[in-house]
C-alpha positions as CSV (number, residue, x, y, z in Angstrom):
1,X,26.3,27.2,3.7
2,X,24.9,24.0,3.7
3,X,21.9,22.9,1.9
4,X,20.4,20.2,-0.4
5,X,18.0,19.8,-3.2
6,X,15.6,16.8,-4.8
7,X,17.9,14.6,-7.1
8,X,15.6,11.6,-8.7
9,X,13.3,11.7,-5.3
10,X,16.2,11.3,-3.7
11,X,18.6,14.1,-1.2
12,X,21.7,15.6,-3.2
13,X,23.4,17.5,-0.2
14,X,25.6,20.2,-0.7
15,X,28.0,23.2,0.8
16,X,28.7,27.0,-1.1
17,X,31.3,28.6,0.2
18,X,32.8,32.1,-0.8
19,X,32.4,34.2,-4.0
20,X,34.5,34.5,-7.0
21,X,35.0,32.2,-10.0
22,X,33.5,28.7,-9.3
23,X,35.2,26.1,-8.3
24,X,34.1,22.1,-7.3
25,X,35.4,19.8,-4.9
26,X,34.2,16.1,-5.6
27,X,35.2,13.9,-2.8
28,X,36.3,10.5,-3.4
29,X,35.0,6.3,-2.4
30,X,33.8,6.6,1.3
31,X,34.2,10.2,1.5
32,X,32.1,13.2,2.1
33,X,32.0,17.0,1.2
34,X,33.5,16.9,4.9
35,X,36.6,15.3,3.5
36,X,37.5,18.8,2.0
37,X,37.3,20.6,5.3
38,X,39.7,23.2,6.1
39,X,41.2,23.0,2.3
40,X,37.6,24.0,0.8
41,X,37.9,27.4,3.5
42,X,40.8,28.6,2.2
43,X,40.1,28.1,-1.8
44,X,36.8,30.4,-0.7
45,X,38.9,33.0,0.2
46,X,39.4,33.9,-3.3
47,X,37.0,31.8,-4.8
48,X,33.4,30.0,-5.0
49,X,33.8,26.7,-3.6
50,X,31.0,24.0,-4.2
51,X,31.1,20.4,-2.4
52,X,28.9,17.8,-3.4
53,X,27.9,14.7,-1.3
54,X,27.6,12.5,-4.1
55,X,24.3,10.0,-4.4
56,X,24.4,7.2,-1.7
57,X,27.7,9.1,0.1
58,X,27.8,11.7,3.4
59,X,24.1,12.7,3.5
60,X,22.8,12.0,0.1
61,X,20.5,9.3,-1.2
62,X,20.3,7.0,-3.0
63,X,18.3,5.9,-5.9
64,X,20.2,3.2,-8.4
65,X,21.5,0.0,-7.7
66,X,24.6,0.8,-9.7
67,X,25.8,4.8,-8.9
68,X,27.9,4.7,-12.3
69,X,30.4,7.8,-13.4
70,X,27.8,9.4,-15.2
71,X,25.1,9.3,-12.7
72,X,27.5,11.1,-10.0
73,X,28.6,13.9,-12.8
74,X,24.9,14.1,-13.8
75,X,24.3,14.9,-9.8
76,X,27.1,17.1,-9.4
77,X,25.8,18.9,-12.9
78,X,22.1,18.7,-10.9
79,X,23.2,21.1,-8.2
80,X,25.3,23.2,-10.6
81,X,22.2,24.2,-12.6
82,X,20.6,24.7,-8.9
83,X,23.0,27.4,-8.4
84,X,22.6,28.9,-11.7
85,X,26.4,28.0,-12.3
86,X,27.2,27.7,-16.3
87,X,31.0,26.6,-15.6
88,X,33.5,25.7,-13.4
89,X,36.7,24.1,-12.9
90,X,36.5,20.8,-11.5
91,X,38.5,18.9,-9.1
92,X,37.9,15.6,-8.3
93,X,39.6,13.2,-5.5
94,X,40.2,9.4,-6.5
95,X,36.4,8.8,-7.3
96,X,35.5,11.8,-7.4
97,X,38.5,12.4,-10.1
98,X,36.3,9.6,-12.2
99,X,33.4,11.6,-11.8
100,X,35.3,14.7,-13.1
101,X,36.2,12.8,-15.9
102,X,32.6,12.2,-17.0
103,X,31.6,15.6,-16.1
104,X,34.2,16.1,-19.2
105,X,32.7,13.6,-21.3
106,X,29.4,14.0,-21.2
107,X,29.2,18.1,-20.3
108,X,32.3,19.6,-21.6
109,X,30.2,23.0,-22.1
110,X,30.4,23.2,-18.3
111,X,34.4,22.8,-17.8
112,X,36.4,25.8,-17.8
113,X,39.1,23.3,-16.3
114,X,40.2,20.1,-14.3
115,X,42.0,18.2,-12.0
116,X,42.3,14.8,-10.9
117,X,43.5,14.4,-7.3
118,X,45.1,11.0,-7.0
119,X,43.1,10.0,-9.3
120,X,43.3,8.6,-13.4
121,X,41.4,8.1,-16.3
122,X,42.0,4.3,-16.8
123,X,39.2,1.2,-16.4
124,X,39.5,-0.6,-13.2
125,X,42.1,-3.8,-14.0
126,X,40.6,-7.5,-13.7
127,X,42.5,-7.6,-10.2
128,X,40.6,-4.1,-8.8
129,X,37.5,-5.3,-10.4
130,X,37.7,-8.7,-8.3
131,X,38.7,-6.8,-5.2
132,X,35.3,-4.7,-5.8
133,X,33.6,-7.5,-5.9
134,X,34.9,-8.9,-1.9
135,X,34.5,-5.5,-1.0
136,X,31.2,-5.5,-1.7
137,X,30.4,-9.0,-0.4
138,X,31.9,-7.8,3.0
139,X,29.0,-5.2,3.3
140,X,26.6,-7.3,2.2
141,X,27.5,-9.7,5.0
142,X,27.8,-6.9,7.5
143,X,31.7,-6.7,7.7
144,X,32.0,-3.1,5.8
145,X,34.4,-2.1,8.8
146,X,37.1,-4.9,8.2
147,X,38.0,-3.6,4.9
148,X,37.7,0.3,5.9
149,X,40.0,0.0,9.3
150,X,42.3,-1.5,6.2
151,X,41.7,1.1,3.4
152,X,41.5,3.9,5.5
153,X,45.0,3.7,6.4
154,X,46.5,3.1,3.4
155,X,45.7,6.1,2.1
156,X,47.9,7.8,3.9
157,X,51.8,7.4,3.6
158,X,53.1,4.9,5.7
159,X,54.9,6.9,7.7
160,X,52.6,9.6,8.9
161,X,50.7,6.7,10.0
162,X,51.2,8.1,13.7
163,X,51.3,11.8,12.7
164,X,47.9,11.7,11.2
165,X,46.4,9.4,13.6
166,X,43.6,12.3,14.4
167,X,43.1,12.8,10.6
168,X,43.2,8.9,10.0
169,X,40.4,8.2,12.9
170,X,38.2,11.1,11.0
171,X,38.6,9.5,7.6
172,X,37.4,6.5,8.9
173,X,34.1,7.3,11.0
174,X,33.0,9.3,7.6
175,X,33.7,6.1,6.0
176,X,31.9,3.9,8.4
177,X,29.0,6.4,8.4
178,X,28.4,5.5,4.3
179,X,25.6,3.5,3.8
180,X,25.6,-0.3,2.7
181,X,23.3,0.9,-0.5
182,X,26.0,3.9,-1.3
183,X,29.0,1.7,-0.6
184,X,27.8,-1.4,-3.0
185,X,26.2,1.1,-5.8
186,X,29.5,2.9,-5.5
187,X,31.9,-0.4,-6.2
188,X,29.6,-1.3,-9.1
189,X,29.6,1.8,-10.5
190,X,33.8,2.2,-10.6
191,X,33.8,-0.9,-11.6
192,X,32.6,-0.8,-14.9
193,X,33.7,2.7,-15.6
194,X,35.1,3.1,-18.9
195,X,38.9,4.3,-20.5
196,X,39.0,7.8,-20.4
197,X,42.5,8.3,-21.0
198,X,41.1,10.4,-24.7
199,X,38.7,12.6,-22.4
200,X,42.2,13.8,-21.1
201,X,43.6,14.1,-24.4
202,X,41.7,15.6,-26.5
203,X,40.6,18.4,-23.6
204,X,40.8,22.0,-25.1
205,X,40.7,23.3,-21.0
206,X,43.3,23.1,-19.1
207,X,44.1,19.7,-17.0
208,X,46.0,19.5,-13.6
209,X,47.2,16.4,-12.5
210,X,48.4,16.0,-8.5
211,X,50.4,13.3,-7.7
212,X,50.9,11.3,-4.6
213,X,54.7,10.2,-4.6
214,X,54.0,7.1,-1.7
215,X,50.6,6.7,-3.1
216,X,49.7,3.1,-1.9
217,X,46.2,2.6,-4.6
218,X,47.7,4.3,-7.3
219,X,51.6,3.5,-8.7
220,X,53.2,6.1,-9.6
221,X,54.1,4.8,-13.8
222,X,50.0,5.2,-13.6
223,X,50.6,9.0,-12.9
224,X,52.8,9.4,-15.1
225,X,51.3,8.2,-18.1
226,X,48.8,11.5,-17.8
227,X,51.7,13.6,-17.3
228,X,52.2,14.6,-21.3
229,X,48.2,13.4,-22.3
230,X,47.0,16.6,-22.6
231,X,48.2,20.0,-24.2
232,X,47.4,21.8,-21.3
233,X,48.4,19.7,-18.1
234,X,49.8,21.0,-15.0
235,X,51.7,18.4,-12.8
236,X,51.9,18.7,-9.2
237,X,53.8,15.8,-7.0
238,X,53.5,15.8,-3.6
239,X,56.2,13.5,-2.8
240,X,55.5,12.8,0.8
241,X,51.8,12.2,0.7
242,X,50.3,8.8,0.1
243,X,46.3,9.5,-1.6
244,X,45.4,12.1,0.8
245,X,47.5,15.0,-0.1
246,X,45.1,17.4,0.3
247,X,45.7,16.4,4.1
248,X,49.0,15.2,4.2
249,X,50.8,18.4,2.4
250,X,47.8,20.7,2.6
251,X,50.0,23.8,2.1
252,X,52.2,22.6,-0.8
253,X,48.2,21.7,-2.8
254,X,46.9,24.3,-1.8
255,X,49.6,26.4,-3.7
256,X,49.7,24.0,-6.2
257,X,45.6,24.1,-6.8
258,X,45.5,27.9,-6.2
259,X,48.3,28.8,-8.9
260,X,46.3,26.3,-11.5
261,X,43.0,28.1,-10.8
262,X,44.7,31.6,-11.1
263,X,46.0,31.2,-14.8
264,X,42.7,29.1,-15.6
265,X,40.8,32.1,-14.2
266,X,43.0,34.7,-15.7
């Protein structure tokens, strides 16, 4: 089911899918909850899955000039207390895994657990920052699509470059279709994100880490340096995908996500 509520006079859109333990899939920078298709389905087979469009992304508004890391777990949290959900595990993709992160800073009374899917707890580096910052000129200037027919791509391992051609032309129209306002708010906002590497370590729930091994945004010595941060941490490496593993090697996260939840839920 898909539905939405008010967040800040603004539209906070989101899907519920099976029943069970809850579980939440936060999509990542020019994603939607549609990003999740197919793998949120099969986690509802044995659990409750909640997507979020996060503010100024898919088919939610916007309301700030800068959509920072706490604003998006504070949205995520929004629809949460909509549903009358106390906890959940969360699992967030490359944004999305910043916005988990929060969601552990500032609400660890609603974690039962987490993962971050291609994703870290580190500040953006002077170089990302700067890159932000032409990203966001582009879309000012009206060239959003140069840099997404770019990005999009990369994501993906270079060679299933023509095996995912399908699943590469989807990414990028949901891409496309994210508004100037969310896209700009969005850069700002993981821009001036702050360390979180002690969110990680000093979590008392459990942590997965997955782990694209021809990951083309995030090197691999970045990875591992959350491998051994927490006492609780579950790696998974996907060594053929690049940052879309959830679509490159659905199965082998799938099995990977579904054994984590099962000893977090046990």
């Amino acid at each position: 089911m898909i539905s939405s509520i008010s967040y800040h006079d603004a539209n906070l859109r989101y899907s519920d899918l099976g029943k069970g333990d809850p579980v939440v899939l936060i999509h990542g920078y020019l994603e939607s909850l549609e990003i999740w298709n197919g793998f949120a389905e099969k986690l509802a087979k044995n659990y409750r899955v909640i997507s979020v469009d996060l503010p100024g992304h898919g088919q939610s508004g916007i309301y700030s000039s800068m959509n920072t890391m706490a604003i998006m777990a504070d949205s995520v949290k929004a629809v949460l207390d909509h549903l009358s959900i106390g906890r959940a595990v969360m699992i967030g993709h490359s944004m999305g895994g910043y916005a988990t992160l929060a969601l552990a800073d500032i609400f660890p009374e609603i974690i039962v657990g987490f993962c971050l899917f291609h994703s870290h707890a580190l500040p953006d580096p002077e170089d990302k920052k700067v890159n932000r910052d032409k990203e966001a000129l582009l879309v000012k200037e009206g060239k959003k699509s140069q840099f997404i027919k770019l990005n999009i791509p990369n994501a993906f391992a270079s060679d299933h470059h023509d095996s995912f051609q399908k699943q590469i032309g989807w990414a990028k129209d949901i891409a496309l279709k994210t508004s100037d306002k969310g896209i700009i708010s969005a850069l700002a906002g993981m821009k001036a994100r702050p360390d979180r590497r002690d969110v990680v370590k000093n979590s008392v729930e459990p942590v997965m880490i997955i782990a694209g091994g021809k990951d083309y945004y995030i090197p691999f010595s970045v990875y591992e340096e959350h491998f051994n941060l927490a006492s609780k941490t579950s790696v998974l490496i996907l060594e053929n995908s690049g940052h879309m593993g959830f679509i490159e090697e659905r199965e082998k996260s799938l099995e990977g996500v579904l054994k984590f939840l099962d000893e977090v839920y046990q």
